[in-house]
N, C-alpha and C positions, 0 to 999 in steps of 0.2 A: 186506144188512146194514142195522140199524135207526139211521141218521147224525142221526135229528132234533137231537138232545141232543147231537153230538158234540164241535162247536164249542165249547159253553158249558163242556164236560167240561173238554175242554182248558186254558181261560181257567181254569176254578177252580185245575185243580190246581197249574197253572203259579203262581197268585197263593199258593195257601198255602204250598204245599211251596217255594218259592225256584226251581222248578225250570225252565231254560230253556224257552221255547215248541215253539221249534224240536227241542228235543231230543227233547222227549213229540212231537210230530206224526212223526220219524224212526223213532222207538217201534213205534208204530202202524203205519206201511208197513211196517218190516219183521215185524210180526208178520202181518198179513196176505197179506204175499208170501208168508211160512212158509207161511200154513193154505191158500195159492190153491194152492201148490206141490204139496203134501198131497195134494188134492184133485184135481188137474186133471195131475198127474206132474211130477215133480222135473225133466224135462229141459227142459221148456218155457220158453221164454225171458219173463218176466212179469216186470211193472215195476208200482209201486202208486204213484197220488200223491194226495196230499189234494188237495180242490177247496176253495182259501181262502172263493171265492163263496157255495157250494152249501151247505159243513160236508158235505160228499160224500167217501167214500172210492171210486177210479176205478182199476180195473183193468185192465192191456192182457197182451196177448200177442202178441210177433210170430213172424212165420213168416217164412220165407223161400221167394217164389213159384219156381214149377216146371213143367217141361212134363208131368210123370208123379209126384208124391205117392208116395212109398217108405214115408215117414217121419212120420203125423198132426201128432204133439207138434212136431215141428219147421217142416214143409215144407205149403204149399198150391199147389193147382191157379189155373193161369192165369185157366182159366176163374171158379172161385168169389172170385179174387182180386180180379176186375174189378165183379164183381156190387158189391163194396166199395167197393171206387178205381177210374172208369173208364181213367182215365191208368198206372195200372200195368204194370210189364215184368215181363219175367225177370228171375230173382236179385235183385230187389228185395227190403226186409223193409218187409213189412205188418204193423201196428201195428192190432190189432182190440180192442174193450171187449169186454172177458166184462160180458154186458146183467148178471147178476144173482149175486148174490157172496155173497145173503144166508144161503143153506143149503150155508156149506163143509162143515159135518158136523161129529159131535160132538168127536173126537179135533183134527182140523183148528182148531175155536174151542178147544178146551182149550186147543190149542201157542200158537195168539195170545195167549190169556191169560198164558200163563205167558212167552213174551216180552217182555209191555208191561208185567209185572211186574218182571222180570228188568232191563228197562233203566232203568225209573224207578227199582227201588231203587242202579244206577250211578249214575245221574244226582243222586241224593241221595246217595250218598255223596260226589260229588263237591264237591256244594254244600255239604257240612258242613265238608270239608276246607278248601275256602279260605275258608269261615268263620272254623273255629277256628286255623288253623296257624299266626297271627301271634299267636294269644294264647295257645301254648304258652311254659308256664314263668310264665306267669301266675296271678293268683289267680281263682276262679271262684264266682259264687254260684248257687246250686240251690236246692228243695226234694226233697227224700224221696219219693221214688214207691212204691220196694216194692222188699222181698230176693230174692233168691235166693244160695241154697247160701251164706251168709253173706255173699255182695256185697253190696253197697248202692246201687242205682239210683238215681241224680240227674238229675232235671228239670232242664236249663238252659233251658227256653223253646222254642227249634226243634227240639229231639234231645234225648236222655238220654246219662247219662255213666255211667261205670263205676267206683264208691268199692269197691277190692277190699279184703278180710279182711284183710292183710296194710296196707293202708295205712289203715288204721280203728285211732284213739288208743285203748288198751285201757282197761276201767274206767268208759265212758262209752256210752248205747248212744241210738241216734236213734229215734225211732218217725216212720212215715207222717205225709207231713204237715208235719214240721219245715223248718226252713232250714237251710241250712249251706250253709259254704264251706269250699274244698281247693284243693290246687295242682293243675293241668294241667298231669299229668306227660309225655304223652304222648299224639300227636294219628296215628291211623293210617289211613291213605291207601284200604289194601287189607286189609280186616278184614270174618270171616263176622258176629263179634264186633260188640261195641264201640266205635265209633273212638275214642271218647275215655275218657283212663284218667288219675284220678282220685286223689293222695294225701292222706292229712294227719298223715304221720309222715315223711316225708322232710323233712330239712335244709333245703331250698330253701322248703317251706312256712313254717317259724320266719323268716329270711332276708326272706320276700316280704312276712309279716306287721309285721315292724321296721319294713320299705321304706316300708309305708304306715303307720305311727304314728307316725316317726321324719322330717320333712320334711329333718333333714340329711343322712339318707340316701339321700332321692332326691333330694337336690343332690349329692350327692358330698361332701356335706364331712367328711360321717361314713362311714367303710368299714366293712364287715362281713371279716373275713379269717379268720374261720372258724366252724365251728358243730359241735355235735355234742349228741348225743339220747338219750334214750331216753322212746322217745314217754309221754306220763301220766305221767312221774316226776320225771324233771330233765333241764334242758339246759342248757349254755354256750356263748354264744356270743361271740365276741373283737373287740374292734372298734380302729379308729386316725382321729385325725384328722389333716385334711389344712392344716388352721390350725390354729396353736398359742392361740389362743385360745379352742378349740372345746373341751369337756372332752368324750372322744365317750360315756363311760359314764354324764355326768349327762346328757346331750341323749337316752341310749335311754330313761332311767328317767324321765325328766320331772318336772314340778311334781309331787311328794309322790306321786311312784311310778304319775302319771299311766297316762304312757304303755307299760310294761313289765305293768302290771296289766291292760290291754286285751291286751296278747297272753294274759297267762297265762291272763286270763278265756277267749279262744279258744281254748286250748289244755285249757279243762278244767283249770285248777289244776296248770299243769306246774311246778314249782321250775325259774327260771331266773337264773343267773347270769351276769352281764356282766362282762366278764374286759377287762382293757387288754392291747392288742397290744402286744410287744416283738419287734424282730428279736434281741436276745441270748436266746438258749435259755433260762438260769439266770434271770432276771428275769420271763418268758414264765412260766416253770413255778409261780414264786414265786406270780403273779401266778392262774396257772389252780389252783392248791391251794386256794386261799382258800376260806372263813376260815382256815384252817388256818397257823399259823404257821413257818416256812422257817427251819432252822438255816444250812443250807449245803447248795449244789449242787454234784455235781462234772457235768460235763460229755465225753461222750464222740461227738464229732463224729464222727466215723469209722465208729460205729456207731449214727448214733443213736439215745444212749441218756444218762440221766440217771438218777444216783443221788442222792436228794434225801433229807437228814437233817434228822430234826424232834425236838424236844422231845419225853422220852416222852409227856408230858400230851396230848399234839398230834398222837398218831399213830392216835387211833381217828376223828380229826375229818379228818385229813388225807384219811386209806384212804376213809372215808364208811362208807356202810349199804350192807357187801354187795360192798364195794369199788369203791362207782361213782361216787367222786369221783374217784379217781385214774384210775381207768378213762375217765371220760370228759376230763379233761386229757390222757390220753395220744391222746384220739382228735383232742381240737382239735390239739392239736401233731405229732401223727403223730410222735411219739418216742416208744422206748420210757421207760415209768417205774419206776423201782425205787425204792419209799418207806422208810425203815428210821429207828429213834427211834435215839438220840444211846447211849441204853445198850448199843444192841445193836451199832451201827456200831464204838464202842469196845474189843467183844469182835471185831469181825472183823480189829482191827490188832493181836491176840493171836496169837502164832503155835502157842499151843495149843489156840485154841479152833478155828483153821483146820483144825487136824488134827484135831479131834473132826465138823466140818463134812464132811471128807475121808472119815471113816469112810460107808462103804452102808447107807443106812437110816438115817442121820441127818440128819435136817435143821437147819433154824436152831431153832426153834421148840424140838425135843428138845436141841440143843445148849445153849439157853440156857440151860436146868435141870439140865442136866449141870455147867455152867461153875458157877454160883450155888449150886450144891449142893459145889462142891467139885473136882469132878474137871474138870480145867482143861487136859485131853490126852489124845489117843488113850492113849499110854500108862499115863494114870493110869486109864482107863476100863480096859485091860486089867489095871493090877494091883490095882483095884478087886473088893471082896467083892460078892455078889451082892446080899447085904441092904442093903447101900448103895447098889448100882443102883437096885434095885427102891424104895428111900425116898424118891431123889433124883428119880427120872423120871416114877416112878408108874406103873410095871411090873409084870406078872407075873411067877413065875420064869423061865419060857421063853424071854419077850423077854427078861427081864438077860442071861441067858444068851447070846443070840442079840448083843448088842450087846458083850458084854465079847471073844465069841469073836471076832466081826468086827473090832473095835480091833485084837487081835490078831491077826488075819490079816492087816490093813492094815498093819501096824506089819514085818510081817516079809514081806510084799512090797515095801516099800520100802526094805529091805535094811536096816530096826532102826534106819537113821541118824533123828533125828528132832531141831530144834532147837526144842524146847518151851521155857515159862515153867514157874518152877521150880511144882511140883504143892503148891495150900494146899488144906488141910480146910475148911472151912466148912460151916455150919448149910445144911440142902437148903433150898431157897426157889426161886419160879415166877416167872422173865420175862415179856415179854410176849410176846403169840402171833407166832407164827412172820412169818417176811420178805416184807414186802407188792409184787406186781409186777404190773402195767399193762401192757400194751403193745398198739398198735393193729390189734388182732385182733378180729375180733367178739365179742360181749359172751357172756361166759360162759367164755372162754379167757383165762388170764392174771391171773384176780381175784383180788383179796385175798382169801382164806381166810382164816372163824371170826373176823371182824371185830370188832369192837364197836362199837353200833347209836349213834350218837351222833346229835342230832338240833340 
């Protein structure tokens, strides 16, 4: 085996890669125990040690001396054992160099190969791991290497990291080459992968970015006590301080929007709003609706749950675009939210328009135009003409039909008793859109429907 170079090998790679000395030279013996083993039969008792001196790779084989040889691979004669060691006995073990080691063969150097491969990249991953494992949950900076399957591979200097599709801000795309920084969301130990896994649409990343724009945050004087997202659009995040002198919503936003426009600029232009922490729900929500202005909250501890009444004016600002103001208050608070304007909450203390609510297949929305149009009870829906349905609702004949028959059918399932508000005629005229509801479910469940885009 060709050892000129072998020593310096070791020196390099041990200096680039981090990697223990000792652990690359352990590497090496045992891959050449493999490919001696290979070579020379698996049962043979063989030992490999590096010669720190020479940069020599030194192989042995011992035997176990014998009056009579049964067994080659194991066992040698007395006689050839002494030609060796003149002082040797019986059932001694003789320790002999195999003189030449350099043609184990080809299969045999393969298995080496793929040994001293197999524990350097252990050994590297070890060393990346107590690298990076104290600086999980930190922020991390990179440059862009190159994609695959829509990941995004980040140079941090000794390793690459993993920016997966799913933690990549939408609307914004990096090319080769760029910088950037993400949270370090997760550092793994024992990975064919990755070890390091890479966000920048998770909560913790908005959070870590405050930390360092915001120094009363990482004094503690300013808390973060919640957050919530939706990556590239808009986030809220809720903050408290721990001195009353500290305002912690002008200390995120800084001189003239300082420091709050350094994250957004990070963040690609995310809309974010800084919300004041309250431990009272009804204040808390007031508080997370904003701009939006708060008639009255009821409060439902038991289930939490809020029903929050707003000014009609105020109810396409409150819901947001697409329902993702409300939505995202309900995430900061983890309560559910039910938003409703001041006209409409008035008809739910109707007890006709509850029973029109009551009827299947009608919602708030259809209810509202039922009520404003006139018919202000199940019952009046059932003794309602069909051309009147169909004016007030904005119906075909089918549905009047469908809605006047089911009044009717509800009406006389509930045995006819009914304590309605006496039935007025009125001119048909359109509420506003149907009952807006939040609740901390992932985004797409629970939204405000047919919003108005208010900006």
């Amino acid at each position: 085996m060709n050892t000129e170079n072998l020593k310096r090998i070791i020196e390099q790679i041990s200096r680039d890669k981090g990697i223990d000395r000792a652990l690359l030279v352990e590497a090496i013996e045992e891959a050449v125990r493999s490919a001696a083993r290979k070579k020379y039969g698996s049962r043979r008792d063989i030992e490999v040690q590096f010669n720190e001196a020479t940069g020599e790779i030194e192989v042995f084989q011992y035997r176990t001396v014998v009056d009579e040889v049964e067994d080659e691979e194991t066992e040698i004669g007395l006689e050839d054992a002494r030609k060796l060691d003149p002082e040797i006995e019986l059932d001694d073990d003789l320790g002999e160099k195999i003189p030449d080691i350099a043609d184990l063969g080809r299969i045999a150097a393969q298995s080496a190969k793929q040994v001293i491969i197999h524990r350097m990249r252990d050994a590297e991953r070890d060393v990346i791991y107590d690298m990076f494992r104290d600086r999980q949950g930190s922020i991390v900076n990179g440059i862009v290497q190159r994609f695959e399957r829509g990941n995004m591979i980040i140079n941090l200097g000794r390793t690459d990291a993993v920016l997966p599709r799913d933690g990549q801000i939408p609307k914004r795309s990096f090319k080769q080459g760029d910088r950037i920084r993400a949270y370090l969301q997760e550092v793994r130990q024992d990975s064919r992968d990755s070890q390091l896994i890479l966000s920048r649409t998770c909560n913790e990343f908005l959070s870590k970015l405050f930390e360092l724009e915001v120094p009363e945050i990482a004094e503690g004087i300013v808390k973060i006590m919640g957050v919530a997202r939706e990556p590239g659009f808009r986030a809220k995040i809720a903050v408290s301080s721990t001195e009353s002198d500290v305002d912690p919503v002008g200390a995120c936003v800084g001189l003239k929007g300082s420091r709050v426009q350094n994250v957004v600029q990070e963040l690609q232009g995310e809309r974010i709003d800084i919300v004041p922490w309250s431990p009272d729900p009804a204040k808390y929500v007031y508080n997370a609706l904003a701009p939006a202005e708060v008639s009255m909250v009821i409060v439902d501890e038991d289930n939490h749950q809020l029903l929050v009444v707003v000014p009609d004016d105020q109810l396409s600002l409150a819901i947001g675009r697409q329902g993702q103001n409300v939505r995202l208050a309900s995430r900061l608070m983890s309560w559910r939210i039910d938003v409703k304007s001041e006209s409409r909450y008035a008809n739910l203390e109707d007890k006709g328009y509850r029973s029109l609510v009551a009827v299947p297949g009608i919602d708030e929305t259809l209810a509202d135009k039922l009520f404003a149009g006139g018919i202000t009870s199940a019952s009046a829906l059932a003794a309602a003409e069909i051309e009147q349905i169909k004016a007030v609702a904005k119906v075909d004949d089918e549905r009047a039909e469908d809605l006047k028959d089911m009044a009717a059918m509800n009406i006389a399932t509930a045995g006819g008793a009914e304590s309605e508000s006496e039935v007025v005629q009125a001119p048909a005229a359109e509420s506003e859109s149907g009952a807006e509801q939040a609740s901390p479910e992932p985004a797409g469940e629970g939204e405000a429907q047919d919003a108005p885009q208010p900006e």
